[in-house]
N, C-alpha and C positions, 0 to 999 in steps of 0.2 A: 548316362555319360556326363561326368560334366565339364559344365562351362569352362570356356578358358577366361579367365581374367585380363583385362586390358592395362598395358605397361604400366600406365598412372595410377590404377588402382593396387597393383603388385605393389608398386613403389613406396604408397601410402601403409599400406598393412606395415612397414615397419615402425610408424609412428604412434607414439601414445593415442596422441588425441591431433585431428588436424590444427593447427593454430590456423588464425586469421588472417592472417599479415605476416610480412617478415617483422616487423618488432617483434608480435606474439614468438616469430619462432626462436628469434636470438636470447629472448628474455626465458623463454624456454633453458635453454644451454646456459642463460650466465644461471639461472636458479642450483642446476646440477653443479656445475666451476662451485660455487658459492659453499655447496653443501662442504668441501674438500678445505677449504683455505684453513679454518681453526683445526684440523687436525695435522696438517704439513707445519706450520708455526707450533704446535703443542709442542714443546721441547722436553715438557715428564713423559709425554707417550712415549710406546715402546718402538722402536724406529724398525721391529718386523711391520707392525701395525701401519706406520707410516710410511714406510716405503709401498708398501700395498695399494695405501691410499693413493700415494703420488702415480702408480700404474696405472690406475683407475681413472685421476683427473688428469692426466698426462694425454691419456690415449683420448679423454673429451678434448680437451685443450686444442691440439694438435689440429685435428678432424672439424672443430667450432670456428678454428683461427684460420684455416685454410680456405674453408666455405666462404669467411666474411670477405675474405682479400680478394678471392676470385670471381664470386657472385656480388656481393654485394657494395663492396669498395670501390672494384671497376665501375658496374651501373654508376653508381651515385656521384662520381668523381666525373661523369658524364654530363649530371646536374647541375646547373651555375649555383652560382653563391659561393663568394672568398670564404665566409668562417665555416659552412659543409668541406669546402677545400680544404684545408687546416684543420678542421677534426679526421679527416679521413686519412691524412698524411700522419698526424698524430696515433693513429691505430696501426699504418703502417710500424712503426718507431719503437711501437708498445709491444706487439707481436714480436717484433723480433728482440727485444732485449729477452721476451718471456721465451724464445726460443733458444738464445744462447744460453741462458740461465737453464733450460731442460740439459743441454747438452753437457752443461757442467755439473751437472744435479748427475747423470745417467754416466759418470765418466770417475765421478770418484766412489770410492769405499770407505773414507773419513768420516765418521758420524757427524762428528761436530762441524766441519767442513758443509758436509750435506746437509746437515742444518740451517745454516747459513746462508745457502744459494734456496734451499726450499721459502724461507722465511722470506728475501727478498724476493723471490717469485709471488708468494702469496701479496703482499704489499702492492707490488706492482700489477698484477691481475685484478684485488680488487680496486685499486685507482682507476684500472681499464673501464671495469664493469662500469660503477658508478659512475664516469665519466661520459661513456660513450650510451647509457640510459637517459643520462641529466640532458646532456647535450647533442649529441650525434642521430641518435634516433628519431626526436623529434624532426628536426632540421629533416631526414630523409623524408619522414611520413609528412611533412608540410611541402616538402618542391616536387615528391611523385606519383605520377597516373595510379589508377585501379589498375592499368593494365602490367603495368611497369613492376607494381606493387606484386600483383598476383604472379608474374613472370620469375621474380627474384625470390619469393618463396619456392615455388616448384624447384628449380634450379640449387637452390639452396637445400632442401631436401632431399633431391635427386643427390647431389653431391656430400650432404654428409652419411646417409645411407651407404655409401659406397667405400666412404675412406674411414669411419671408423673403426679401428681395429679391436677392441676390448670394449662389449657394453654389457653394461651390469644392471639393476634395478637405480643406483646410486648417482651414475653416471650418463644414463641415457640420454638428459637435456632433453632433446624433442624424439630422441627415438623413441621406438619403441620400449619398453621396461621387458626383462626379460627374467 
């Protein structure tokens, strides 16, 4: 007969590898975002090709930027320190311009058009990344517990396991590769 697995352990089987921390896991996910940005900007590529892409980091995007707002933005906005505050309010700002920019990316047929909102989305995702590795993440992992730490991973994992909809080997961030 066998065993049954316990929920935490179910939950884990869809991750590559466990990361350590939530930085490990977020740096996880910006590594995946990262792989997608020079091919959405490519403007000689063929825009079957990139449109594909944009599917692929769209559906990380989405499931990455969700997790961060509800797991890990709330916690930390929980945290004192004005410039933590200010970076996390700034992620807010950043997520949803790259949300509106999806919606207008997902809404037209105009190559050239999509071109242009794909290119300023990539711009602006990697200012996110970059920014929110330089600055934001440290700031969290210097004002939070081990407990706090360990809590908002789980949670953070729990929750992108569940809302990504499209995961590919390319795309996976901290899931699993499939």
């Amino acid at each position: 007969m066998k065993k049954k697995q316990s929920v935490k352990s179910q939950i884990f089987d869809f991750f590559s590898t466990r990361p350590k921390d939530i930085t490990s896991a977020i740096k996880m996910d910006h590594r995946g975002l990262r792989h997608y940005l020079k091919l959405l900007k490519d403007t000689d590529g063929k825009m079957t090709e990139r449109r594909r892409a944009y599917a692929s980091f769209s559906a990380l995007l989405k499931s990455h930027s969700n997790a961060e707002e509800k797991i890990v933005y709330e916690a930390t906005f929980k945290l004192t320190g004005r410039e933590m505050h200010i970076k996390v309010q700034e992620g807010y700002v950043e997520h949803h311009l790259a949300n509106d920019l999806m919606k207008r990316i997902e809404k037209t047929n105009d190559p050239m058009e999509w071109s242009a909102h794909a290119n300023v989305l990539s711009e602006i995702i990697e200012h996110h990344l970059k920014e929110e590795e330089r600055d934001l993440l440290p700031l969290i992992k210097k004002a939070e517990s081990a407990k706090l730490d360990q809590k908002m991973l789980n949670q953070f994992l729990a929750f992108r396991s569940k809302t990504q909809i499209k995961v590919n080997k390319k795309n996976a961030g901290v899931l699993k590769k499939t």
